[in-house]
N, C-alpha and C positions, 0 to 999 in steps of 0.2 A: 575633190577635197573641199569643203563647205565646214561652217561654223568655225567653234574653237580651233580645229586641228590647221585650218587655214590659219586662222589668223596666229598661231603659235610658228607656224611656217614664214610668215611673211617678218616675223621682229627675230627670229633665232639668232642673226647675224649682228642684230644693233646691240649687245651688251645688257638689256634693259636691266636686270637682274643685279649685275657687278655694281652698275653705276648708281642705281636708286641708294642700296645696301649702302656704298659708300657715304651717302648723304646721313644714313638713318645711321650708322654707326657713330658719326660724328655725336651726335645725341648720347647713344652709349658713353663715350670717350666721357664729354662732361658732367655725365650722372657716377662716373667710375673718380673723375676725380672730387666730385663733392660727397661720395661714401669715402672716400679716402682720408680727405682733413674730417668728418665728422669722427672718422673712429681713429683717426692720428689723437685730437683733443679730446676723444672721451666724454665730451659733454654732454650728448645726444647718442641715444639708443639706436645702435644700425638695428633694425629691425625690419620685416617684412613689409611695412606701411611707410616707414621712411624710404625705404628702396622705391616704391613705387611711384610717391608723392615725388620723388625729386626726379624720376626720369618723367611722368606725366608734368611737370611743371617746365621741363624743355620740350615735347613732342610739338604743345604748338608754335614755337621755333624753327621746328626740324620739319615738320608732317608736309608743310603747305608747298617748300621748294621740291620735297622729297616726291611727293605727288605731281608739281609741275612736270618735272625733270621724267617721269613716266609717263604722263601723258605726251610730253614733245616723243619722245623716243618709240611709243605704242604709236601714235598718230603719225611719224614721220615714215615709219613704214607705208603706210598709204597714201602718202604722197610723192611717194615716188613711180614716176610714169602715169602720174595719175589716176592709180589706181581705184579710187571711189568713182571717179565720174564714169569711170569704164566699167564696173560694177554696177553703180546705178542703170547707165546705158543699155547695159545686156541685161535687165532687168530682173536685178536684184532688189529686196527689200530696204530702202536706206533706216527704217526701223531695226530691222532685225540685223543690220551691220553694226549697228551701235548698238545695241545691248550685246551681240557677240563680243565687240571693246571690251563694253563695258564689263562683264565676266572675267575677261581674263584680264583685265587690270585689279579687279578685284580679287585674283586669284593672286596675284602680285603681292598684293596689298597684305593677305594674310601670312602670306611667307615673308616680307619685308618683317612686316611689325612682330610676329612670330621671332623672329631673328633679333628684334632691337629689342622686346621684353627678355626673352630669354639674355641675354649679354648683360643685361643689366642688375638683372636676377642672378647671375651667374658671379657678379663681381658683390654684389652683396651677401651672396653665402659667404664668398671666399671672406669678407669682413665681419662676419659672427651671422650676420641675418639670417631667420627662418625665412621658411615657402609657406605662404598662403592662396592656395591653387583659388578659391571664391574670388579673394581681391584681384587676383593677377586677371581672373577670367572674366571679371567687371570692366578693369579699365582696359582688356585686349580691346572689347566689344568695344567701348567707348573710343577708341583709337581706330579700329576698323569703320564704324558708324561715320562717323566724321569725315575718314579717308574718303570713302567712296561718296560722301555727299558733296563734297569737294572736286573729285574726280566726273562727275556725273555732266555739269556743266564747262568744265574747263575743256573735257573732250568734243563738247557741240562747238566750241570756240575753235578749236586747235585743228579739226576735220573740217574748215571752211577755209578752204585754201591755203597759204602758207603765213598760217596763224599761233605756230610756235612761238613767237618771238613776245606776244603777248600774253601766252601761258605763264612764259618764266617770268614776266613784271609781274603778272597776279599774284605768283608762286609767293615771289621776292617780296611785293608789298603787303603780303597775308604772314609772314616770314616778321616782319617788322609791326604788324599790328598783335605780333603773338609776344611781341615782347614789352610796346607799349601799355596792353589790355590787362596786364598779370593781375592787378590792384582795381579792375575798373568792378564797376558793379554787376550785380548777374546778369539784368538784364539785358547789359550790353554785352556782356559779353555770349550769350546767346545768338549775337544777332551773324556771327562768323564762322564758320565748321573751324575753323581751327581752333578760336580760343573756348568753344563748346566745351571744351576740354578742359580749360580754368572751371568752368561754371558748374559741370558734372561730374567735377575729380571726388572718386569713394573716400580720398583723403583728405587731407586738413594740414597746415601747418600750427601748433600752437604757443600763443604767445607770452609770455611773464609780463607780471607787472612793469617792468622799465620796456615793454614791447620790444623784447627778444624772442629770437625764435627758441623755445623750450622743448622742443617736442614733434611728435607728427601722430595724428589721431585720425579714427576713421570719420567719414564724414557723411552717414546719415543723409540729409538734405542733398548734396551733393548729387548719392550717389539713386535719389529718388526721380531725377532730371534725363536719366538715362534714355527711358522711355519714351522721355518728352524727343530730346535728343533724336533719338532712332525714328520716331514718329516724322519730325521737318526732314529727315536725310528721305524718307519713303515721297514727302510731295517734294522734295528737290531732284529726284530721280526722276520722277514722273514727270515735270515740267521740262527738266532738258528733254527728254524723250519727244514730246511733242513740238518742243522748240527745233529739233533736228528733222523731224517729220518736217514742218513748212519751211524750213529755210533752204533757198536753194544752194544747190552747189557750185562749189568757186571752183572755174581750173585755177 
């Protein structure tokens, strides 16, 4: 047994699936209740752009612990009994172990956030909103992009011995910079896979004169940053990749 089907064999038992979900739900929960006071007061259109703009405006909140919390749990499977050093030893690829990870946390990844757009989507029908399959399949992409450009190095971290512990401060302190960064400018907020997600959102919040929130609009510029987006997640993929190539391995 080699590749994926190993590595699906060796996490079966750790939950990875129940416990991410839990995190990613949380996100749900507080996009379910701010569609909820919007269409309790009536002031603002539940619509298919509001849905989305306010569950993309918690993801990078949620995305960065959510992704931690997968990679300890994906990578702690192999550190049990040491299994990478005795992989590499009986000479296996340690490249080709780490894009095997990395696949199937990716595969994670799409069922995860598959799960947290759907739910959220799900609670704004139930409040008058339409489905806009283009929008919903912009910011899927943009939520997936991110994940795994985020996930790509956190796993060259987390598979150098017992390096969990330092995933979840990253998780936690990318968790806190997703809430500080909401207001910061694009360029900065570029510079984080998490809040890439402020900076690429296809929505908009829009504001009245007295600077209240009036509205939610599509967002154009936003969501032209995509590209750019997906572009840095291909050389931050590529960089871990050869950063786990030379680095040696910790028992």
């Amino acid at each position: 047994m080699t590749g994926i089907p190993l590595e699906i064999a060796k996490i079966k038992r750790r939950r990875v699936l129940p416990i991410t979900l839990a995190v990613t739900l949380s996100g749900v929960a507080w996009t379910a209740m701010a569609i909820g006071k919007m269409a309790a007061k009536g002031k603002i259109t539940v619509d298919a752009v509001t849905v989305l703009n306010q569950y993309n405006s918690v993801l990078p909140m949620v995305a960065p612990l959510m992704v931690a919390v997968l990679i300890v749990r994906v990578a702690g499977a192999e550190q049990e009994n040491d299994m990478l050093t005795r992989l590499v030893a009986a000479g296996a690829s340690r490249t080709s172990l780490w894009i095997n990870k990395l696949l199937l946390i990716a595969g994670f990844l799409v069922i995860i956030h598959t799960i947290g757009f759907a739910g959220a989507i799900g609670f704004g029908l139930g409040s008058g909103a339409t489905f806009d399959a283009g929008l919903t399949a912009q910011c899927l992409v943009l939520a997936l992009v991110t994940s795994v450009e985020l996930a790509a190095p956190l796993l060259v971290i987390a598979l150098r011995g017992n390096r969990q512990p330092v995933v979840i401060a990253i998780g936690l302190a990318l968790t806190v910079a997703g809430a500080l960064l909401s207001l910061a400018p694009v360029w900065l907020q570029m510079v984080l896979p998490s809040t890439q997600i402020y900076a690429a959102n296809p929505t908009k919040a829009v504001f009245d004169a007295a600077n209240y929130v009036s509205g939610y609009a599509l967002n154009p510029e936003g969501a032209a940053l995509i590209p750019l987006v997906a572009l840095i997640a291909a050389a931050v993929v590529a960089a871990s990749a050869i950063v786990h190539r030379m680095w040696k391995v910790e028992a």
